[in-house]
Structure formats: C-alpha cells, structure tokens
C-alpha positions as CSV (number, residue, x, y, z in Angstrom):
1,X,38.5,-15.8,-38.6
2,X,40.4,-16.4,-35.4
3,X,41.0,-12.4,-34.7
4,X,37.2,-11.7,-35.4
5,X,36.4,-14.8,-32.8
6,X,38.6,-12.9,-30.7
7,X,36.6,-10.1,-31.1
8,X,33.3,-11.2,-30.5
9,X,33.8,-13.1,-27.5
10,X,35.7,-9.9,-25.7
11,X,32.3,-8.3,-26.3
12,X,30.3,-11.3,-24.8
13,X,32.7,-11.2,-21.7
14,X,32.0,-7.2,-21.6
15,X,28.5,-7.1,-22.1
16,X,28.1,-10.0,-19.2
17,X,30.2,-8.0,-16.9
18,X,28.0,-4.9,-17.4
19,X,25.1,-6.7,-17.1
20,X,26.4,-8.4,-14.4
21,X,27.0,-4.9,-12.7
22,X,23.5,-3.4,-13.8
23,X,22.4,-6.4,-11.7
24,X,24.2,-5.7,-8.6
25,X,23.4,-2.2,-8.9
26,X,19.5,-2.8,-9.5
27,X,19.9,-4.8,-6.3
28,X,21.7,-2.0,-3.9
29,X,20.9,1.4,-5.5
30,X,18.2,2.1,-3.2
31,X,19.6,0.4,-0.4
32,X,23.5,1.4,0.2
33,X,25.1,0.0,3.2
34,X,28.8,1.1,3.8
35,X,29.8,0.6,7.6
36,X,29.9,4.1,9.3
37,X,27.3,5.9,7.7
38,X,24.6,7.1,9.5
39,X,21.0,8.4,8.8
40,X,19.3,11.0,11.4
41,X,15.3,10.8,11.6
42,X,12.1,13.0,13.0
43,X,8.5,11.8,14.1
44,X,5.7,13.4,14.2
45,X,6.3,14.1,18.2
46,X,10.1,15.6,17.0
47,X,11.7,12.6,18.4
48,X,15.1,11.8,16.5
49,X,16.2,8.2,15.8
50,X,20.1,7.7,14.2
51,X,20.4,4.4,12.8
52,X,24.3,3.6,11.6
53,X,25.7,0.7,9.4
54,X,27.7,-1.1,11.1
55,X,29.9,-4.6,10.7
56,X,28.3,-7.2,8.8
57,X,27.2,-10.2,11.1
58,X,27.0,-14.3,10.7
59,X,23.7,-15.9,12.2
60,X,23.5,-19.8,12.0
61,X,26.2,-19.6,9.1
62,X,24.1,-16.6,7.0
63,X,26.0,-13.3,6.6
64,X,23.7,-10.0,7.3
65,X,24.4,-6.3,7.0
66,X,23.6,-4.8,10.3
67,X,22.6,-1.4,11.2
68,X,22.7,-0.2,14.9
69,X,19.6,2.7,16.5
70,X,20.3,5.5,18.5
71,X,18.3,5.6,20.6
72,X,17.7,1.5,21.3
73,X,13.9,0.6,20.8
74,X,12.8,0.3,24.5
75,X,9.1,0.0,24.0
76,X,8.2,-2.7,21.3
77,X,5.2,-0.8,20.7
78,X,7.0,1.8,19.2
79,X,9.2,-0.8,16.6
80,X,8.1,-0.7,13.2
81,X,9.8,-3.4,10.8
82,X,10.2,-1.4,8.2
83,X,12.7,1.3,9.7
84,X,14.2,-0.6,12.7
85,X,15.6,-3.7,11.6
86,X,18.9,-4.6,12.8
87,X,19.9,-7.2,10.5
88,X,19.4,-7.7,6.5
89,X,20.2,-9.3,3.5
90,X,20.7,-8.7,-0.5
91,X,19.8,-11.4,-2.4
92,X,19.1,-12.1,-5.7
93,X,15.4,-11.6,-5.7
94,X,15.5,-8.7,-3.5
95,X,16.0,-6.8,-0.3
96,X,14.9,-9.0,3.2
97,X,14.6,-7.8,6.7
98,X,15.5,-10.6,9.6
99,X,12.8,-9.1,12.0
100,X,10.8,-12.5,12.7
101,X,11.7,-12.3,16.6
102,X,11.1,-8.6,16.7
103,X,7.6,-8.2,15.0
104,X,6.0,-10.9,17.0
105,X,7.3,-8.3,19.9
106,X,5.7,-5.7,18.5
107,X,2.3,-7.0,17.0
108,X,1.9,-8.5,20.3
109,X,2.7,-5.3,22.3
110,X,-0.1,-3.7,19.4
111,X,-2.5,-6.2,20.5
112,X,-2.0,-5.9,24.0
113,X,-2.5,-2.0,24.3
114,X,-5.8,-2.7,22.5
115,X,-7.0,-5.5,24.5
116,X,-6.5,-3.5,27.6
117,X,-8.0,-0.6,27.1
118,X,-11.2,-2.3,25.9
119,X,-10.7,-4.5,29.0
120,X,-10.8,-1.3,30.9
121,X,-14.2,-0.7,30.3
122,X,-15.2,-3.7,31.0
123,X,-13.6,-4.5,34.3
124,X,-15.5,-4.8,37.0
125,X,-19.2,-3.9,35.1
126,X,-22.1,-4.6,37.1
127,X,-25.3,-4.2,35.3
128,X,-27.3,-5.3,38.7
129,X,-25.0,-4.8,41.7
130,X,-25.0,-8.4,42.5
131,X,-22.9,-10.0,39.5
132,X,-19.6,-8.0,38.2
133,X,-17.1,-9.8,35.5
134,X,-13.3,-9.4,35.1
135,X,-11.8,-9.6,31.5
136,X,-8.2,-11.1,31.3
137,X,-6.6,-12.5,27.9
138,X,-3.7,-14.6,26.6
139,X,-2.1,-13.4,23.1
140,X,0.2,-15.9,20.8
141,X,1.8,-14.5,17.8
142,X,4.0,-16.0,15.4
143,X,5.7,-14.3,12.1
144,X,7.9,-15.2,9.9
145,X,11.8,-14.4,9.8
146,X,11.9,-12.3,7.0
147,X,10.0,-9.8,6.0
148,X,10.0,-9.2,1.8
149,X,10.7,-5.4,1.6
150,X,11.5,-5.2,-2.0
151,X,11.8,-7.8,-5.1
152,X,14.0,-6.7,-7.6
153,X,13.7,-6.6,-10.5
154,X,11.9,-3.9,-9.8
155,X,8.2,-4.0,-10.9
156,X,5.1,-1.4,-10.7
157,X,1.7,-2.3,-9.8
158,X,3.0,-6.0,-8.8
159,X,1.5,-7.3,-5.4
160,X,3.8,-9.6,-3.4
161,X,4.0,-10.9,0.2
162,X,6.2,-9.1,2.2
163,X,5.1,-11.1,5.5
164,X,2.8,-13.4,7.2
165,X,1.6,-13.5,10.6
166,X,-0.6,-16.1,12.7
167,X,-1.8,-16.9,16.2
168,X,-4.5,-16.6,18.7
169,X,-5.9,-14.4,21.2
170,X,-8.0,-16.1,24.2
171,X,-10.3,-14.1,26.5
172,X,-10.8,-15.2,30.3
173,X,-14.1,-14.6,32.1
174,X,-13.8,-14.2,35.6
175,X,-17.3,-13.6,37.1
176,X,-18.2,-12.9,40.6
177,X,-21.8,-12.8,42.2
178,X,-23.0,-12.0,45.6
179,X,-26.3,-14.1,44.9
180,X,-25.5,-17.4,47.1
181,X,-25.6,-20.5,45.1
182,X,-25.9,-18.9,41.7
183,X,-23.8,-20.9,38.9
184,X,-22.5,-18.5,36.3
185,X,-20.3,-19.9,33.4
186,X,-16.7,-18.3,33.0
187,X,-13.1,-19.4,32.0
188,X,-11.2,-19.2,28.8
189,X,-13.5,-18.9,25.8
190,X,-12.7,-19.7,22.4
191,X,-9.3,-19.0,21.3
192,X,-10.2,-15.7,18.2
193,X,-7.6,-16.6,15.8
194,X,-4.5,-14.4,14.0
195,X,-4.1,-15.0,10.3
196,X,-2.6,-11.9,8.2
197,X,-0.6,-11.6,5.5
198,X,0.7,-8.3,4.9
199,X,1.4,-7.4,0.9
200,X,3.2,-4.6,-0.9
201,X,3.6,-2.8,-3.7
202,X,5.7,-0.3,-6.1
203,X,3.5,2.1,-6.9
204,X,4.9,5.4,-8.6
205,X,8.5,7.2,-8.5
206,X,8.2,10.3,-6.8
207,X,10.2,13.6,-5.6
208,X,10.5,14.1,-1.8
209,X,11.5,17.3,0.2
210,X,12.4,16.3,3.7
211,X,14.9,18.9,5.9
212,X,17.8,16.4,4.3
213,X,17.1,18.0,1.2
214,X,15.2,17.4,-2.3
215,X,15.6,14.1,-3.4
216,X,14.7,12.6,-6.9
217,X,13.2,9.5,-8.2
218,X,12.4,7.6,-5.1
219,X,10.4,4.4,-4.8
220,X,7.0,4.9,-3.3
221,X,6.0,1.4,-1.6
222,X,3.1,0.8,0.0
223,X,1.9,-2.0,2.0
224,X,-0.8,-3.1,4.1
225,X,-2.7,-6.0,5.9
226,X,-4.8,-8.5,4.2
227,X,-7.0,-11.3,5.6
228,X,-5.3,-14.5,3.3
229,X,-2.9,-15.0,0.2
230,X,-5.0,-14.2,-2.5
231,X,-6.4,-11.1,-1.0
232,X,-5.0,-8.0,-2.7
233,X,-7.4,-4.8,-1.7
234,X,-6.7,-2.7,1.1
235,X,-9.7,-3.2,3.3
236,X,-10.5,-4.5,7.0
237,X,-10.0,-8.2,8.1
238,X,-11.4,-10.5,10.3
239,X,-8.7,-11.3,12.0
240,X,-10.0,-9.5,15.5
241,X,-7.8,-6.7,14.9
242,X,-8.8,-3.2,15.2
243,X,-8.8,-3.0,11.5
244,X,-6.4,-2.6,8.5
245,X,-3.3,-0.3,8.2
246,X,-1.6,1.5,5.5
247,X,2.4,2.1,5.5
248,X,4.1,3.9,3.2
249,X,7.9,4.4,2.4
250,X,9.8,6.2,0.1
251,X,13.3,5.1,-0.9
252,X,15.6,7.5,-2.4
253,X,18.7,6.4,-5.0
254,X,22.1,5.2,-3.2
255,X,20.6,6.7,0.2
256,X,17.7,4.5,0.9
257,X,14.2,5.4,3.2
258,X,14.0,9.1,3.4
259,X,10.4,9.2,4.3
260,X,7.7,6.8,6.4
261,X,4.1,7.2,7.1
262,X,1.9,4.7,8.6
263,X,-2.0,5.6,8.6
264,X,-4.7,3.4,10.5
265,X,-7.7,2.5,9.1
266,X,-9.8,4.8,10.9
267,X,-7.3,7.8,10.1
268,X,-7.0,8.4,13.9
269,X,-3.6,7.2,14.5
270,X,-0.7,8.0,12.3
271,X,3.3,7.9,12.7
272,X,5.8,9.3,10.4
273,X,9.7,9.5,9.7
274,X,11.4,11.9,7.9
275,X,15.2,12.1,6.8
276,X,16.7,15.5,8.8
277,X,20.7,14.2,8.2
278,X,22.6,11.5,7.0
279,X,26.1,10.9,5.5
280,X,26.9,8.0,3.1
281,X,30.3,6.5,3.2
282,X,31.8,5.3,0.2
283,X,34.0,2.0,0.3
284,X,37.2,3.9,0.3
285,X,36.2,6.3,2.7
286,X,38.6,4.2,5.5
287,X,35.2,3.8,7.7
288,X,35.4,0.2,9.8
C-alpha cells in the first residue's frame, strides 16, 4: 500500500512539474528574451531598426527585461508601443509593455502634427481684409504604464484592454481687426476632451514570409482604438481624433514580432515592419 502511495504521488509531483513548465512555456514561447540577441527590421521607406535584449533592469523595486534600438527613437512621432518598448515584463496573466511615459510622447507628438497642419490653414484667414484670426492649442495626454500586449492563456476571438488613454486638447483664438473699437471674442475655448481605450485581439494563427524566412504558426493580433470600455467594433470615435486605427502584429514561436502593420482609418497612411535578420541566443550560449 505504502509502495503504490509512493507511486502515485511521484506522478502528482511529475505531472505538476510539466504542467508547471507548459505554463512557463505558454507564457514565453512567442516572446523569448535571452540577453544578446538581436532582431533586424525594414519599413516601408527601407529604414532598418535592430532592437537587442539586453540586461534585465529593476524600476521602483520591479524587475523588467529590457531591449535596447538601434537606431534610438529621435522623433516620438515615429515610436510605436508595440515594437519599441524598452522595458517589459512576464507575468502570470500575460506579456506587459512599460511604455506609459513614452506613448503619452508619442500620441501627443500624433496630435500635434495634426493640429498644426489644420492650424496652417487657418492662420492668418481673413474673410473681409479687416479681421484675421490666429489658431494656437494646448494638448494634455495621459496613458497608463502598461500596455496589455498579450493574456495568456491564450484565447481567440477574446477582446481585452490593452491600454487606456485620456486628456484634453484646448484651442486659443487670437483675433485681430483693423476696425477701431470693434470687440471680438477670443481666448481659450472649451477644453475637447481625450478618452480612448485601445482593445485587442487574437484572431487566427497564420504563416508569414518575411526576408528572415518562412515562419509557421504565428499569432495574428490585432488592435485598435475604441471610444469607452464596452465598445468592441472597430469604428471612429469622438474623441477629436482624426479617426480610428488598425495595428496589426504577428508573433512567431520562440522568436517573437516578425511582422507589423498599422493602417489609418482613411487607408491613407500606413507603416510596416518586417523581420530581415535576427539571431536568438539560447541560455547557454555564454551571451551577458
């Protein structure tokens, strides 16, 4: 009775540590991060971008993996959260990018280019010769530390939130006249408020050919903007932006993102990544 005993809690102990290990593995499979590998991209303009793993780091007593870009985002409008983060963690629910800083940088950078080329047309308009107005604006953006890139387990056709972001954008009025004593209101008008909430999704496994090669079963997220918590469809917001945008990645198995595309609503603009080089370390590889 004792030996069978035995026996059966052996297996317990080995069917927990596999499952244990099926865990870990669900976690990091599409995400591996062993310091001194490297990953060599191509945009749509032929631009490359090498991101490396390096040295994990500590922030306010958290441990992130770390990646370092080649070459260093100098233009915030050109950061995109899902392919430049520099710091990120797996948990037990899932993969999470620390970008909170960096895509308030970057939405507000978004904004900005928007704002002034519409206040480009509108600089200086007279529509009688006597009276002429001047557009200026003030932008506040606020988004959360982490954004959600992928829950695990793993689930298709499941919505979740991988982000949320808020604030404000306030117009100035500045209107001149040449008609003596002629009182024309102006000044800030009413702040036009920033809500989104940006979802995502698992949608299909997929095979993807990129100049790194052919590579099979890869994860094909998508997310996009919506307007509050509940929303779900991909469709325009109020929110005073130019409209809603679609990103999609693909992650490959034990390499991770091997493809990016991010499509505006009007199909005008569009950006893209694909995998040209990479090499994966392995853990006893020697690499720092």
């Amino acid at each position: 009775m004792l030996k069978r005993f035995r026996v059966f809690l052996s297996l317990l102990l080995i069917l927990g540590f596999s499952a244990t290990l099926l865990a870990q593995e669900g976690k990091e499979v599409y995400f591996p991060h062993v310091p001194g590998s490297y990953w060599v991209y191509e945009d749509q303009d032929r631009n490359k971008l090498t991101r490396r793993a390096v040295s994990e780091k500590t922030i306010e007593g958290e441990t992130y993996r770390a990646f370092s870009y080649e070459p260093a985002v100098e233009d915030w409008i050109d950061y995109e959260h899902y392919v430049h983060p520099y710091f990120y963690q797996i948990r037990t629910d899932g993969i999470t990018f620390f970008v909170g800083d960096e895509v308030e940088k970057a939405f507000e950078a978004r904004l900005r280019k928007e704002m002034e080329a519409d206040s480009k047309k509108q600089q200086g308009i007279s529509t009688t010769g006597d009276v002429s107005a001047d557009v200026s604006y003030e932008i506040a953006v606020e988004a959360k530390d982490d954004f959600y890139l992928l829950p695990t387990p793993i689930v298709f056709d499941k919505t979740w939130t991988a982000t949320q972001i808020s604030g404000s954008i306030t117009l100035k009025l500045e209107i001149q006249s040449a008609i003596p004593n002629l009182q024309i209101p102006g000044g800030a008008q009413k702040p036009i408020p920033i809500a989104l909430v940006e979802k995502g999704k698992v949608v299909a496994k997929e095979t993807v050919k990129t100049a790194a090669g052919k590579f099979e079963d890869c994860l094909k997220i998508e997310y996009w903007y919506a307007a509050t918590e509940k929303e779900d469809a991909t469709k325009p917001t109020s929110s005073g932006t130019s409209g809603i945008e679609l990103t999609t990645l693909w992650l490959a198995p034990n390499l991770g993102i091997v493809k990016f595309i991010r499509v505006s609503a009007d199909s005008k603009g569009k950006k893209s990544l694909e995998l040209t080089q990479y090499e994966i370390k392995s853990t006893g590889s020697g690499s720092e």
